[in-house]
Residue, then its C-alpha position, 0 to 999 in steps of 0.5 A: x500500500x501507498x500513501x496518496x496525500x490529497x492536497x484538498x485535505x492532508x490531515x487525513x492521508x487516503x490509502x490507495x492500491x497503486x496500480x501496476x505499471x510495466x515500466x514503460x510508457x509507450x502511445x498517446x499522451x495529453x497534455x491539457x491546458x486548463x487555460x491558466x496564466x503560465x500552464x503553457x509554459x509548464x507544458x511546453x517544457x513537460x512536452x519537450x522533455x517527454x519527446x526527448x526521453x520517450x521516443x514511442x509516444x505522440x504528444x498531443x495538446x488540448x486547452x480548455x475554454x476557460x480555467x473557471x468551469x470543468x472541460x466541455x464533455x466534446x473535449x473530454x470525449x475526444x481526449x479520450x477517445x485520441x489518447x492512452x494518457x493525460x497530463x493536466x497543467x496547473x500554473x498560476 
């Protein structure tokens, strides 16, 4: 068992079942933007070094509309369905 810290609430930590990986990360990666000021440049950088220290994946990039409301369900839709893995940025 792994503890998970929940940053919405620490004094309680959450025990999770971590799940298995094989050690490799190959296919379909997202990166979303959730639109706030600066999660671009997190995300440029995290593209750059996952292209260069994983060569069998395809990056693909998405940005939400606004930061303020949850992703619209077309863009959660294609995500998912063009993707094996997402990575969501958080910058202020």
């Amino acid at each position: 068992m792994t503890t998970i810290l929940d940053p919405t609430n620490e004094r309680e930590p959450v025990i999770r079942q971590i799940t298995p990986r094989s050690g490799e990360i190959t296919g379909r990666v997202a990166l979303l933007d959730i639109s706030k000021p600066r999660g671009n440049v997190l995300l440029d950088r995290l593209e750059a070094l996952l292209s260069e220290r994983l060569p069998g994946i395809t990056v693909n990039r998405y940005a939400k509309p606004t930061f303020t409301k949850p992703a619209p369900d077309a863009l959660r839709r294609e995500i998912q369905g063009n993707n094996d893995f997402i990575i969501e940025g958080l910058a202020d």
